[in-house]
C-alpha positions as CSV (number, residue, x, y, z in Angstrom):
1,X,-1.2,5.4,-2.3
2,X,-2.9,2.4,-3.5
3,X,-1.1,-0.2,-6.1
4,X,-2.9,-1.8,-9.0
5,X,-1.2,-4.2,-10.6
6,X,-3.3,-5.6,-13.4
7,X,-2.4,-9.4,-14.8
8,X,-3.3,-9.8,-18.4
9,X,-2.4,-13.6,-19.6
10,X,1.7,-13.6,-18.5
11,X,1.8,-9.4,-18.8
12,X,1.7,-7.3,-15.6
13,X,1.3,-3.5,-15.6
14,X,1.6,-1.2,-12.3
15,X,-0.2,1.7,-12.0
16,X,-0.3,4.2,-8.6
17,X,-3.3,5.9,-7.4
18,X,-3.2,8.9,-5.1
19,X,-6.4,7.6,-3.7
20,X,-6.7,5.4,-0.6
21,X,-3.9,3.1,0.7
22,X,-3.7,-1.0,-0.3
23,X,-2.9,-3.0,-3.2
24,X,-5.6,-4.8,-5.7
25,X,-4.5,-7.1,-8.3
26,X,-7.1,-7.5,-11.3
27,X,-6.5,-10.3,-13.8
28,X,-8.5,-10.7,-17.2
29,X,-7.9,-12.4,-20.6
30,X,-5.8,-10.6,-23.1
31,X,-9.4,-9.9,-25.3
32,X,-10.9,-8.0,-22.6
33,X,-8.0,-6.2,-21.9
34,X,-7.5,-4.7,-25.9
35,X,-11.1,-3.7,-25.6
36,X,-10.2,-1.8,-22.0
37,X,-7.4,0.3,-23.6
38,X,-9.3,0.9,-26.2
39,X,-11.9,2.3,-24.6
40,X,-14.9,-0.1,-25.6
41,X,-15.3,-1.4,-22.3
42,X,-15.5,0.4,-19.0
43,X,-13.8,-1.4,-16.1
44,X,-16.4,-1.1,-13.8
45,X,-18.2,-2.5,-16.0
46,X,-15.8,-5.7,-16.5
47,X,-15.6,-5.9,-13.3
48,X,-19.5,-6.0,-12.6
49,X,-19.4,-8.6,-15.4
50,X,-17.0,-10.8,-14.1
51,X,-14.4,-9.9,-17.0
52,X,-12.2,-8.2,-14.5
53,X,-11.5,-10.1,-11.5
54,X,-10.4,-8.1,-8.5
55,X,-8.2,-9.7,-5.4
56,X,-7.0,-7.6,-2.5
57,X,-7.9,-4.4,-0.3
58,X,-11.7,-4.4,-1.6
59,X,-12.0,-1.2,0.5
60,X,-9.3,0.8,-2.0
61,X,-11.4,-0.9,-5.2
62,X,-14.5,1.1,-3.9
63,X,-12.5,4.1,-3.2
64,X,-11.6,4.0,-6.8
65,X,-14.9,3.3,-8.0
66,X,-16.4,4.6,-10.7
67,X,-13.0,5.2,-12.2
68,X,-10.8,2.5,-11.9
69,X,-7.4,4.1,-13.6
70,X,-5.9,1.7,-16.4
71,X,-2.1,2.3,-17.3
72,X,-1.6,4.7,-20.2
73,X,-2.4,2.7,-23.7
């Protein structure tokens, strides 16, 4: 089971993935975030755009590539 815990400004959500084994932590700015739960941005493609930083087991953020899970909205 892998861990994501994403860090949006001083909010943290948790969401578990079936897939691979680790932990990631992805931080971005409250703006980016409202445009991820609302579907106008992709995170991959934050991520490949800098907006979403990533920090931990890189090897379980490819495993979860292209779909990186975001906690329900």
């Amino acid at each position: 089971m892998t861990r994501l815990r994403y860090v949006v400004g001083a909010e943290t959500y948790d969401v578990d993935v079936a897939a691979g084994e680790g932990e990631l932590t992805l931080t971005t700015t409250p703006d980016v975030w409202t445009s991820l739960i609302g579907g106008a941005l992709d995170p991959v493609v934050a991520y490949m755009q800098g907006k979403l930083k990533v920090a931990g087991d890189m090897a379980a953020l490819y495993e979860l590539l292209p779909t990186i899970p975001l906690p329900d909205a």
